[in-house]
N, C-alpha and C positions, 0 to 999 in steps of 0.2 A: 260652930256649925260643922256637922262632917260632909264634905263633900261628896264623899262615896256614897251615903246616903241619899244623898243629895240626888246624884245621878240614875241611882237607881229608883226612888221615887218618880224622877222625869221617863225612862223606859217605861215605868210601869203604868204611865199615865197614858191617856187616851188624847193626848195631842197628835198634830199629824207629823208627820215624817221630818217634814221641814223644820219643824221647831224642834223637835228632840234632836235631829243632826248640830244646829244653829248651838243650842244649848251646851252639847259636847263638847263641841269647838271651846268655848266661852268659859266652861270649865275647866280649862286646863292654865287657863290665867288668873286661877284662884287662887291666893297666897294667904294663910290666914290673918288677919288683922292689918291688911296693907291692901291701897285700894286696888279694884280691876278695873283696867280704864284701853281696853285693845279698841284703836279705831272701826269703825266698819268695814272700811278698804282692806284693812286685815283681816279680818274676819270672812270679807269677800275673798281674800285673798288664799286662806287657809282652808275654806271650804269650796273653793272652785265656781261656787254660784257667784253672780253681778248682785249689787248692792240691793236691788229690790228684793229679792226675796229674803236676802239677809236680815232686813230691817222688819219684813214681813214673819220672820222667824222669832225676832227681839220682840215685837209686838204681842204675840202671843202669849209668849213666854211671861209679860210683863203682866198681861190681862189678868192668865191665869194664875197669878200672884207665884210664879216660879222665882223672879227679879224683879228687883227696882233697880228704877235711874233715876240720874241726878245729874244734871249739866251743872257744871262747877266754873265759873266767873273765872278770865284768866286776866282779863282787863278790861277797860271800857262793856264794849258790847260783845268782845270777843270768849269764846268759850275755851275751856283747855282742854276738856272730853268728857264725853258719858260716862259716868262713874257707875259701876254695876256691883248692886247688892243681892248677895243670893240669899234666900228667902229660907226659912226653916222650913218644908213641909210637909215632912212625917211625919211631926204630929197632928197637924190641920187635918190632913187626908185620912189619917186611922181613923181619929174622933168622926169624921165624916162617912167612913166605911161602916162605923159601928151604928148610926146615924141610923142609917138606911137601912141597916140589917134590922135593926128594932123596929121599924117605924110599919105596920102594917095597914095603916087606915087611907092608903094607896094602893090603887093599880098601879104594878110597877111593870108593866108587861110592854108599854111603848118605851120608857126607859130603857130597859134591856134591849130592845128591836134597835134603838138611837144608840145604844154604846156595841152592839154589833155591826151597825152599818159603819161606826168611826170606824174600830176594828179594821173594817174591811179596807177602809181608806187606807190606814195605815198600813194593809198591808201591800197596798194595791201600790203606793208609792215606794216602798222596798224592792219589790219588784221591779219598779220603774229604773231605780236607783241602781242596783243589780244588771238588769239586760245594759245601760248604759256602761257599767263597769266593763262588759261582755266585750263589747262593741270598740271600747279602748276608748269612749267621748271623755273630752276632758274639759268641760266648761271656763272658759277665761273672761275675765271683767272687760266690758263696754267700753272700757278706754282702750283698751287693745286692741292694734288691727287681724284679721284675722290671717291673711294672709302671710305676714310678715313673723307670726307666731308658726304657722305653717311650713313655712319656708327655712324657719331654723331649726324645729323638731328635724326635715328631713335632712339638713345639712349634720347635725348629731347622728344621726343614721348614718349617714354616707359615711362618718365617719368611725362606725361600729363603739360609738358611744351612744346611744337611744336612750331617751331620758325614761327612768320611772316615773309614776302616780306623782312619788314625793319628791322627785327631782323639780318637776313641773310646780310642784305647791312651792319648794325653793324657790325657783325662779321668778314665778310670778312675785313670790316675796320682793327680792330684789328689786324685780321692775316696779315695784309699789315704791320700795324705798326711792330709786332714782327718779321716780314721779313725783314725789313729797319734795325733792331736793328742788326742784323746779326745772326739770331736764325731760325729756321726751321719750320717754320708753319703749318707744315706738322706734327710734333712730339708736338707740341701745341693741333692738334686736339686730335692726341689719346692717352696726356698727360688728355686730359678734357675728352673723352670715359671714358679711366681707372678709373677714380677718381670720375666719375657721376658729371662733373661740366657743368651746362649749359653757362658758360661763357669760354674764354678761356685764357690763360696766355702762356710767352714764358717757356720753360723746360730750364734751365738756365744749364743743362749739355749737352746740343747740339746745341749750339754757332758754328755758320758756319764762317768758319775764310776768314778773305777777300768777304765774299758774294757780300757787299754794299760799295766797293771803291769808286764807282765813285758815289755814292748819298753823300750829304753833311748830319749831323746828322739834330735833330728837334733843338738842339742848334744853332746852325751853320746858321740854317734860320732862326730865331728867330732875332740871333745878324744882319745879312743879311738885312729883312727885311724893322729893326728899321734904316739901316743906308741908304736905298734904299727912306724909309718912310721922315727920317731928310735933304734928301740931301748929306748928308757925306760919300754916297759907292763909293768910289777908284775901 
């Protein structure tokens, strides 16, 4: 499957804003022949939206036969990850453009009126997307306090270090990672306030016990992946 293709089929599609942004993201953890398996949190993470809409992007995406998923058994009742199949759909969609071009024994005149009104959708949320960039809004995930993510942007200021767009998507990374460890990311920021660090690290005395049961560690998909990759996951 070409990716590139791939991508461009999804732009050229009449999905809304959310699900082509979602889809971009997800592509870029496409390797061929080895599986994609980015958490949502990441995903959340890498696109700045909180998990709803992400998932509400995936969903689409999945409807409109863009992906498949597959939760993959890591033991008992536990899972290891979504596993994301991208879908061939150039050719599905030509044979369907040509479909419709031939097909005359329809009014196609509310068709058209319903893929102008998506249109406008789509474009009405680029816009949104855009004055939001304007504006300098930088969305961060529901586990996060807002204040305390606040409070460190302006401490990087004061410190004539101001984080960029992608600084921000780093960080949030990390604080994802130091979340999944089982440590409070929340006590990471104003671990790095206190200390004037523009990077962040977890506070290894505020270990949140039990936080991440049900996430497998980055070992654990590691050894995962390589037996998903060799053929030998039971």
């Amino acid at each position: 499957m070409n990716i590139i293709e791939w991508r461009d089929s999804l732009l050229e599609s009449p999905l809304n804003y959310k699900a082509k942004y979602i889809g971009l993201i997800l592509s870029q953890y496409y390797r061929p022949k080895r599986p994609t398996f980015p958490a949502i949190r990441t995903l959340s993470a890498m696109s700045g939206l909180t998990v709803n809409p992400v998932q509400d992007g995936l969903d689409i995406l999945i409807r409109e036969e863009f992906i498949k998923r597959d939760k993959v058994r890591m033991s008992g009742d536990r899972y290891l990850s979504n596993i994301y199949t991208f879908c061939n759909v150039t050719e599905a969609r030509t044979v369907s453009r040509n479909d419709t071009s031939n097909d005359t024994s329809n009014d196609t005149s509310n068709d058209t009126s319903r893929g102008d009104t998506e249109r406008e959708e789509v474009v009405e949320e680029e816009e949104k997307k855009e004055e939001a960039q304007k504006k300098n809004i930088f969305l961060i995930p529901n586990w996060l306090e807002k204040k305390d993510w606040g409070d460190y942007l302006q401490m990087r200021k004061e410190k004539k270090k101001e984080a960029t767009h992608r600084a921000k998507q780093m960080i949030i990374g990390k604080l994802e990672e130091i979340r999944k460890k089982g440590f409070c990311p929340n006590k990471a920021l104003q671990q790095s306030i206190v200390n004037n660090w523009t990077s962040v690290f977890e506070d290894k005395n505020t270990r949140v016990q039990n936080a991440q049961e049900d996430l497998m560690t980055v070992e654990e998909m590691k050894k995962e992946q390589e037996a998903i990759a060799n053929g030998t996951y039971k």
